[in-house]
KOLZADREN-285474 format. One record per residue: residue in three letters; z, y, x of N, C-alpha, C in turn. Coordinates in pm, whole numbers, plus 50000, padded with zeros to 5 digits. Atoms other than C-alpha are relative to their C-alpha. Layout:
<nodes>
alaZYXZYXZYX
...
</nodes>
This chain:
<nodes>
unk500004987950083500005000050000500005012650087
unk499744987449868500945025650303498695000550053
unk501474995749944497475020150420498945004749901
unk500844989050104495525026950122500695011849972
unk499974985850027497165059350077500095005850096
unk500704991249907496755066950429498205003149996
unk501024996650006493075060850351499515011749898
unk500014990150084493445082850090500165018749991
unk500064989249969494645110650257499285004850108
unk500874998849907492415103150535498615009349924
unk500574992150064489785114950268500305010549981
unk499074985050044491695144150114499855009850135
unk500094995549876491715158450473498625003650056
unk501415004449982487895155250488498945011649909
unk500734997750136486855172350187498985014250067
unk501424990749953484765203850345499314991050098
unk501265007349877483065179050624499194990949859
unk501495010950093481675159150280499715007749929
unk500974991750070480605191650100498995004250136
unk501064994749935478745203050422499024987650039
unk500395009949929477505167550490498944999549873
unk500804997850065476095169850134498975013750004
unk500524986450006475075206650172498434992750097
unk501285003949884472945192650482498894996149934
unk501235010150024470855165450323499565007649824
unk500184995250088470375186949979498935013650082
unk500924987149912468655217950241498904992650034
unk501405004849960465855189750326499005000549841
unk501455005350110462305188450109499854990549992
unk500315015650007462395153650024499454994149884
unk500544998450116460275156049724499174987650009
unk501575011950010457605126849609498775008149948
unk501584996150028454065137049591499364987549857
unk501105005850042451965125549341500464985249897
unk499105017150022454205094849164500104995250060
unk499735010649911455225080649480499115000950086
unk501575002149858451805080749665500215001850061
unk499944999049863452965098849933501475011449963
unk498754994350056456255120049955500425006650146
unk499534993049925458375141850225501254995350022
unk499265008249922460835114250328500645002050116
unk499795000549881460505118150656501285003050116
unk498264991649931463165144650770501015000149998
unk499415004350013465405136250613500304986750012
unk499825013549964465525100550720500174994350130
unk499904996649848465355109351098501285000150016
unk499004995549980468175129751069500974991749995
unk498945008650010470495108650898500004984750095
unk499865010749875469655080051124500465010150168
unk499374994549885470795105951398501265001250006
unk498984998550003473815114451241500684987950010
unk499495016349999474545072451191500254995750162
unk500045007649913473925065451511501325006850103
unk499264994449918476455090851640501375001249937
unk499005005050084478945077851400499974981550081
unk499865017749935478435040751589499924993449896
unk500545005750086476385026451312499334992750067
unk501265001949963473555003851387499255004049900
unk500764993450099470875018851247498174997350071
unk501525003449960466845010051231499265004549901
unk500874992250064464135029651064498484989150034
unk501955011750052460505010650928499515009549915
unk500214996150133458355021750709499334989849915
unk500475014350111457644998350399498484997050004
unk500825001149912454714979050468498794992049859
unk500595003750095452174970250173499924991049978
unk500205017549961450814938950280500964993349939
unk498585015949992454224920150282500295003249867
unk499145000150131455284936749963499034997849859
unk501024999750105452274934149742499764989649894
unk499955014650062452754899849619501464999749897
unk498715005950042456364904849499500475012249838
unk500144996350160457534910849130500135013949970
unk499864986149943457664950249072499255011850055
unk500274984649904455524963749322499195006249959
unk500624989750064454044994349240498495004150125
unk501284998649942450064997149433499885014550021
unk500354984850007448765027449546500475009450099
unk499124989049934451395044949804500175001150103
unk500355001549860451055052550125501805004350064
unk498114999249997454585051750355499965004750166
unk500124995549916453075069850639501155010050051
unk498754992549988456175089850813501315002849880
unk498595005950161458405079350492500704987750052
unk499495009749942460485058350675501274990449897
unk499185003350123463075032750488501365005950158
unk499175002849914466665034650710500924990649918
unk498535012450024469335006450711500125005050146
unk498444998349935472585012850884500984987449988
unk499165008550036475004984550947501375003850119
unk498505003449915479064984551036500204988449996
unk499775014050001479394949251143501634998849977
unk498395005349981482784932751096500364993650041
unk499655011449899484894910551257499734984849970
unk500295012650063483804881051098500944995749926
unk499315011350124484884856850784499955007649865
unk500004991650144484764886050517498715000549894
unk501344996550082482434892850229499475010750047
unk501114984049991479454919750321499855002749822
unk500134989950078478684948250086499345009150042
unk501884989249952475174965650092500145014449907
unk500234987150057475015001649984498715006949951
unk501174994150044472115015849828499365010949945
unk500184987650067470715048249724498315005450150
unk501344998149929467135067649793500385013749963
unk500324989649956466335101449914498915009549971
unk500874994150051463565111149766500615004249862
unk499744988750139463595138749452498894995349960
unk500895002150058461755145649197499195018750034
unk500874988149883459485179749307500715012849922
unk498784989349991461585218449307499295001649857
unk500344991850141460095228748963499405012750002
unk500434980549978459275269348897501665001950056
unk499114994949909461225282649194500745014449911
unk499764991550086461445313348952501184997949902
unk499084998450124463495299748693501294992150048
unk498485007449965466525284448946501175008750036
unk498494990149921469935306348979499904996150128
unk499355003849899470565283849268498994995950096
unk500975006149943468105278949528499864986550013
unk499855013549931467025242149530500314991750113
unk499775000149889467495239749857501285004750070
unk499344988449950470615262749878501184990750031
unk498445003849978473505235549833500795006549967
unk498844991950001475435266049714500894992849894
unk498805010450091478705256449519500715010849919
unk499634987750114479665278449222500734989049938
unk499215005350097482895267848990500154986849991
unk499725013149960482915234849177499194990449956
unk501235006550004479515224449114499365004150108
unk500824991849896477335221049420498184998949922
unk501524998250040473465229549341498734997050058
unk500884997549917470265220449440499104985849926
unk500435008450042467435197249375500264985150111
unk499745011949912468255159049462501695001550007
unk498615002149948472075171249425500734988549897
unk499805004550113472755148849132499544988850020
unk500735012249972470035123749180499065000150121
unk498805003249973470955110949424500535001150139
unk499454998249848472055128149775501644998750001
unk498145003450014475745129149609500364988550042
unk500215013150019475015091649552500234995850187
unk499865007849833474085086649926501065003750106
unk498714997549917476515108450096501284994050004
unk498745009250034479415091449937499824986750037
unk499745012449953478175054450038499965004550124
unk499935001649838477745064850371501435010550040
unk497964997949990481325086950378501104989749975
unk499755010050014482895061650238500244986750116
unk499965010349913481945033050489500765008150115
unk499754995849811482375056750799501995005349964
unk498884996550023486235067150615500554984350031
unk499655012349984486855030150587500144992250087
unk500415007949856485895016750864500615011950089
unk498774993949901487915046351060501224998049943
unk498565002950061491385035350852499924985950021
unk500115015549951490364999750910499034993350060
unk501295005449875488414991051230499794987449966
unk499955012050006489344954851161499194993649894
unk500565006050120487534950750862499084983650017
unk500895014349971485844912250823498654998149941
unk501774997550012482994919550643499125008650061
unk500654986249952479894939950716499575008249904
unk499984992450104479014967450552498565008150013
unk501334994150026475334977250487499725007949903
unk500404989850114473865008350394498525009749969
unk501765002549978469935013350296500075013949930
unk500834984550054468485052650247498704994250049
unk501634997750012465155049250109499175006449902
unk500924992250035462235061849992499344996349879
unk501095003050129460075060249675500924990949883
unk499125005350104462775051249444499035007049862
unk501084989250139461055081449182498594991249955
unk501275006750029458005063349237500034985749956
unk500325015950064458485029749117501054988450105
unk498775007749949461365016349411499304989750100
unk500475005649898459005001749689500554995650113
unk499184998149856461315011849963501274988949978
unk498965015049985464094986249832499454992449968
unk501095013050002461554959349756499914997550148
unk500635000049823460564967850137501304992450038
unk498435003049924464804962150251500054984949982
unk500075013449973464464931450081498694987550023
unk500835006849955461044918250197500755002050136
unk499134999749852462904927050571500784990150015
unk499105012250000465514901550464501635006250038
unk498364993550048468664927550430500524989349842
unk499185007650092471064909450206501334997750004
unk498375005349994474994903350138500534999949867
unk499665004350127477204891549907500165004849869
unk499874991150075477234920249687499855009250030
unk500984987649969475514955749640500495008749890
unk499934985850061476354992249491498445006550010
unk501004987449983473585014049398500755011549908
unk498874988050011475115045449417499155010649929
unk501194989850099472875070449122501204998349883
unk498944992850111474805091048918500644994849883
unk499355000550115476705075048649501345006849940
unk498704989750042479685098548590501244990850010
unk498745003949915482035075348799499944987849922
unk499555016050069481475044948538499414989250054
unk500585014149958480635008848638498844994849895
unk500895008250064477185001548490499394983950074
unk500405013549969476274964948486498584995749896
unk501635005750046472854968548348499195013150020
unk500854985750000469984993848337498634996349909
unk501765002250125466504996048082499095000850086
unk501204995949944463334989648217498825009349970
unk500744993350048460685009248206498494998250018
unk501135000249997456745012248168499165017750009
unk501044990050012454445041348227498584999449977
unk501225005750027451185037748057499125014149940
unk500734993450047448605061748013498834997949861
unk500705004050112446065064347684499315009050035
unk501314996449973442915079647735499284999149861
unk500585008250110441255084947396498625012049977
unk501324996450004437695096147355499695005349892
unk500694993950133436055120247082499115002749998
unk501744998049995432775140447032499965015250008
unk499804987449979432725175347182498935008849916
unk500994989450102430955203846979500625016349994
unk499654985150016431245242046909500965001549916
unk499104996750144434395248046660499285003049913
unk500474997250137432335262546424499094990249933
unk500105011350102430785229546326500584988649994
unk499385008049929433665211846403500074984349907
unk500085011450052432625187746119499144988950036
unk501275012149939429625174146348501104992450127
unk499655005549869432415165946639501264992949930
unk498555005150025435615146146645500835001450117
unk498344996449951438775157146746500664993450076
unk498975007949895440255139447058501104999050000
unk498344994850001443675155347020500054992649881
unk499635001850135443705147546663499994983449999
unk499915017349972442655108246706501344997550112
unk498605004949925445375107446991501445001349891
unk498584995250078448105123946740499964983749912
unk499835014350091447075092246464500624989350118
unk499415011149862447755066846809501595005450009
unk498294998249960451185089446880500904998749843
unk499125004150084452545088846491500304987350019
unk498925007849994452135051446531500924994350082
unk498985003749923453745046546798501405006149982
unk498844994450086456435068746637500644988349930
unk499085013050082456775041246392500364988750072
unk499775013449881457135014846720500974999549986
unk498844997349915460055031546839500945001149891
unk499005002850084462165034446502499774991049971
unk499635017050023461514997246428500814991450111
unk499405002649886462524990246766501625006449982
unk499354994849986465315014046732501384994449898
unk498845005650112466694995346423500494984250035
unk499695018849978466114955746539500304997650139
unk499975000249833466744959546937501015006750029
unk498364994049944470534963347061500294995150098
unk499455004949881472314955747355501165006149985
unk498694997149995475794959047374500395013150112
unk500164991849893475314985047694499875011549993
unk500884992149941472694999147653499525009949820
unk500634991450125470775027447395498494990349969
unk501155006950033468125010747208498395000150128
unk500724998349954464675008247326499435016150002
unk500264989850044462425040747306498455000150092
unk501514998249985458925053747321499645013549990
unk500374986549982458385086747477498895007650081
unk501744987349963455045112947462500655009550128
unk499564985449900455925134847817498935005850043
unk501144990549954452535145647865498194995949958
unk501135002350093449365151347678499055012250088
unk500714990649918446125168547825498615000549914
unk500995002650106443195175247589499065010849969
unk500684985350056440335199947512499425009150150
unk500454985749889438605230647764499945012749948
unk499734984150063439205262047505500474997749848
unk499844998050148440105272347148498734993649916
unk501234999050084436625273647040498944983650064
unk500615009449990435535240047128500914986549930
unk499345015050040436525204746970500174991250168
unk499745005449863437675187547234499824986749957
unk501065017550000435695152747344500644989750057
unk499555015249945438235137947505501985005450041
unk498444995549986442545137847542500714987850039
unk499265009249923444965119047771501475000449977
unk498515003950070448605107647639500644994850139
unk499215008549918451405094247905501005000949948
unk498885006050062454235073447794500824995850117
unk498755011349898457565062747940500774994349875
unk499985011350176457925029647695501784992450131
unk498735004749958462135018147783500094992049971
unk499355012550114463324984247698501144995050058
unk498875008249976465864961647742500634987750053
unk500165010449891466884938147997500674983949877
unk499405008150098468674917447705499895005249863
unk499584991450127468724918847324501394989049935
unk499285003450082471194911047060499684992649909
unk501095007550104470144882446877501714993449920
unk498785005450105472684860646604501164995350124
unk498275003149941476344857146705499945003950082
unk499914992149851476074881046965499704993350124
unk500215009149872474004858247205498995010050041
unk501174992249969471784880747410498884989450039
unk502035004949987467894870447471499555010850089
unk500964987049912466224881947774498795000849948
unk501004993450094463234903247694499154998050164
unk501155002749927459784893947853499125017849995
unk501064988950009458074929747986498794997549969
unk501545007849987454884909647961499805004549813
unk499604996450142456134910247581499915012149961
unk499524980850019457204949847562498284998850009
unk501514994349930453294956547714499344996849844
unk501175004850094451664932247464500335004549869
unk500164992850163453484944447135499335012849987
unk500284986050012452714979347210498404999450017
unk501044995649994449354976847289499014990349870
unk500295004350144448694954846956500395009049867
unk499334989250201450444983046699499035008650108
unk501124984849981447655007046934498834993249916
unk501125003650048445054985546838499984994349847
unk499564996550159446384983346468499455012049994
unk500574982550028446155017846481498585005450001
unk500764997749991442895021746568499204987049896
unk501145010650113441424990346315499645007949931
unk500134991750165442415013746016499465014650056
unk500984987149966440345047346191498504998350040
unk501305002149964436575048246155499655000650139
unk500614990849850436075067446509500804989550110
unk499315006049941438715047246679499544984450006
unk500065012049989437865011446561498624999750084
unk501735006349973434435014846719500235011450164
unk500174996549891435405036147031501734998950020
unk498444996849929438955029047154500525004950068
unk499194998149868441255038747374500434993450138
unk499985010549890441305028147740501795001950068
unk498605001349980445145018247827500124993150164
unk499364998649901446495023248165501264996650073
unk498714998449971449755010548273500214998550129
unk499884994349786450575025448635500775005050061
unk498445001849852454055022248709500864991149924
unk499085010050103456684994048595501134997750083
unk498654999449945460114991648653501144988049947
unk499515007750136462224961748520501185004849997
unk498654995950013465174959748367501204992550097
unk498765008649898468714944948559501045000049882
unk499245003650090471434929748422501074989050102
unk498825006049926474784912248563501194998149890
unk498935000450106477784898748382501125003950056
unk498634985850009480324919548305501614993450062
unk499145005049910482534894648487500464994150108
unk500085007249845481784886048843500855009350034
unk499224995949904483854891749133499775015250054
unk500084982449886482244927149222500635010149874
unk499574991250065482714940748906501985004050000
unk498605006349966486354925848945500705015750076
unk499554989249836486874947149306499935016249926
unk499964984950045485234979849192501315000449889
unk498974996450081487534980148856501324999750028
unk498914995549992490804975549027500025013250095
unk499934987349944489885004749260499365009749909
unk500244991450121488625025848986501155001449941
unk498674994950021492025022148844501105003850084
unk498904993549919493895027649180499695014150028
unk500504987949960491915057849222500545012049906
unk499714989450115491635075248900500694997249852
unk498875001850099494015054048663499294997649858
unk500635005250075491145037748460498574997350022
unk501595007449977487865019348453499145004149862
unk500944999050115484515021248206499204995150036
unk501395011149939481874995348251499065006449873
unk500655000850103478875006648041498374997450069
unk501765002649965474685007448131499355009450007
unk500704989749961472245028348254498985000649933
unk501204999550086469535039748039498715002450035
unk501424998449884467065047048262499664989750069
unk499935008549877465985023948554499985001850120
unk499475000549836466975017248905499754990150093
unk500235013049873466444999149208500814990850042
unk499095010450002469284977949101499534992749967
unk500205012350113467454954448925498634991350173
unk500475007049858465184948549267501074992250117
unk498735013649929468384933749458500114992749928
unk499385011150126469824916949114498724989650014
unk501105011950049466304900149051499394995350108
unk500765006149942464294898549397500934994750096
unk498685001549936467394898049609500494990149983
unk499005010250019469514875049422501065003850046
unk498635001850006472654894649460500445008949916
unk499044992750136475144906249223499795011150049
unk500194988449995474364940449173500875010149882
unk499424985450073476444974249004499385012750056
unk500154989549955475525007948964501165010850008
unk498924992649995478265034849057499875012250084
unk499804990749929478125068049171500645011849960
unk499814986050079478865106649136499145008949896
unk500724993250087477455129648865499724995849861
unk500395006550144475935129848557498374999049970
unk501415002249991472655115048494499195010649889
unk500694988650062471945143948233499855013150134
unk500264992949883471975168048544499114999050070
unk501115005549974469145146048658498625012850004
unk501494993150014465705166048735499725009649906
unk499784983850085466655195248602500135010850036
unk499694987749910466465231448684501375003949999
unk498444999849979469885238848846500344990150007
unk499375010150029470445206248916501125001350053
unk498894999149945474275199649003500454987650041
unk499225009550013476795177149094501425008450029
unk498644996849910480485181849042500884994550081
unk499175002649926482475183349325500754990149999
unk498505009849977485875163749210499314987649987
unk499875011550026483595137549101499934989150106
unk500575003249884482125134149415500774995150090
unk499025002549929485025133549594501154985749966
unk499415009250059486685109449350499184985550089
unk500535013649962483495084649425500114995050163
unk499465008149833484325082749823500864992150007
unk498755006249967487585073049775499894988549896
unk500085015050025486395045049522499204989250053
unk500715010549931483895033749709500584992650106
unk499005004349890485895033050027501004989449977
unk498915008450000488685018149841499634980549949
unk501325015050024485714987349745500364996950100
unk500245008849867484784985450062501384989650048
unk498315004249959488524975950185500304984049940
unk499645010150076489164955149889498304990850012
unk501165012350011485954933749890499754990950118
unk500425003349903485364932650268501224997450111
unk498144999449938489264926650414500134984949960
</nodes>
């Protein structure tokens, strides 16, 4: 007991070296280009392998390598990983203990209108005990804390018996290549944190996701005889009501004890070249969510086949288009060009175990719930094969947002539970 609350105040003692340690890696451009294709990795991935190595980490930088990964379930085509390096860091231990892999990526999502941020994205500044910036939220909080954490732990207890691995990588935004890459390398241990914002709770699942474009074709003409042309936008809108009706049928017969239903969301439509023309042709993109499990009789869950998710949805499009003259005879060409699955772990293995009694030595209660989004947890859980949780600082509404934040205490809270993991898992 005297030593965990020396580790405790070993933190406490710490607390401006882990706002400037975040400040640091929040001041790099580590944006993704393009969905992943190519991204600004780089500098930030140097660095922190500089700072590791002068902390007496081992530490080795790659960059993810197509070839090897192209075959394996997941991977997303297309992305080049030229000066996007992955890094793994390892504190070995003295042998006989359980290892514990850390996980979290470095790449953002891109600064937004620089115009409309109080806080420079870049600035790290810290107003009312929120620090600011893009990537502060999702997820540099995330990474600073697994790697504070280990290097707190491992200075309060050199002896530790496990090892303790910790992977910053790249192209998480884009579809999660860079931990596909860690584990085509053959990183692995008995259990894994991915550290992305959940507001300090223990999720033991996350929704997969699909990105699928619709492409739907019309008949361009002058507005003023807009009865000789057909309406691109307007044939896409009939395709987006029904998929409207997808997502509340889904919304009523598809539960998970975790997680928020499924969902089926329009984020970007492109259609037309002026007022005064019918527009000949309009492009839809979807992010279609589902569910790594459903709720079927007597509360037995049923895993859910993405293969499934793909094929209903693109059978209620082509419903949709039977019953439209213009549509049944010129369809829509369907795109899907990024996929993410879902993850899932039971809510009663040994890791969840560890984290929840240090969640209550910390902050004097636990909350296991699920992530609604997806993560590159479900690439350890599924290609990996190891028990996987997600746990970090922030709040995933803060996410890719102008002003993004993270607060402080939470931040500070998640060192000292991670740390107090590490201890308890790897001791």
């Amino acid at each position: 007991m005297m030593e965990r609350q020396a580790l405790m105040r070993y933190i406490d003692e710490r607390r401006d070296e882990a706002v400037e340690f975040l400040r640091a890696l929040v001041a790099f451009d580590s944006t993704f280009i393009d969905q992943g294709k190519s991204g600004n990795e780089g500098g930030i991935q140097r660095w922190l392998a500089k700072t590791l190595e002068e902390w007496k980490f081992e530490t080795r930088l790659f960059e993810p390598d197509n070839a090897k990964i192209a075959s394996w379930p997941d991977y997303n085509p297309g992305h080049d990983y030229a000066n996007r390096p992955n890094l793994v860091a390892i504190a070995r231990g003295t042998g006989g203990g359980r290892s514990l892999l850390f996980n979290g990526h470095v790449d953002t999502v891109p600064l937004d209108d620089l115009s409309k941020w109080k806080h420079g994205p870049l600035s790290g500044e810290v107003e009312e005990g929120r620090l600011y910036g893009r990537g502060a939220c999702d997820m540099k909080a995330g990474v600073a804390a697994m790697l504070l954490a280990a290097r707190y732990a491992r200075a309060v207890y050199p002896d530790l018996r496990g090892d303790v691995l910790l992977e910053s990588v790249v192209d998480e935004e884009g579809g999660g290549n860079g931990t596909l890459s860690c584990i085509e390398q053959g990183y692995t241990a008995d259990a894994a944190i991915v550290t992305e914002p959940t507001d300090l709770q223990i999720f033991c699942a996350s929704r997969g996701v699909y990105l699928l474009e619709i492409a739907v074709e019309g008949l361009s003409i002058h507005a003023c005889f807009k009865w000789k042309g057909v309406n691109a936008v307007e044939k896409a809108m009939t395709i987006a009501n029904g998929l409207l009706e997808l997502e509340t049928e889904w919304q009523v017969r598809r539960k998970h004890p975790l997680l928020p239903s499924p969902t089926i969301t329009l984020g970007q439509i492109e259609g037309g070249i002026g007022a005064a023309v019918v527009p000949g042709s309009c492009v839809m993109r979807y992010d279609i969510k589902y569910l790594p499990t459903e709720t079927g009789e007597g509360g037995r869950q049923i895993p859910v086949n993405g293969e499934d998710v793909k094929r209903e949805v693109e059978e209620r499009i082509a419903r949709i288009c039977r019953d439209d003259p213009w549509l049944s005879q010129h369809p829509p060409r369907l795109n899907w060009y990024l996929g993410v699955m879902p993850h899932a772990i039971e809510p009663h293995c040994p890791l969840i175990d560890v984290i929840s009694d240090a969640c209550e030595s910390v902050m004097g209660q636990k909350q296991i719930s699920g992530m609604p989004s997806g993560a590159d947890a479900r690439h350890l859980q599924n290609n990996g094969k190891i028990q996987t949780i997600i746990f970090g600082p922030g709040r995933l509404e803060n996410a890719h947002t102008i002003d993004e934040c993270v607060d402080l205490e939470s931040y500070f809270t998640s060192i000292k539970v991670l740390a107090e993991t590490i201890v308890r898992w790897c001791e």
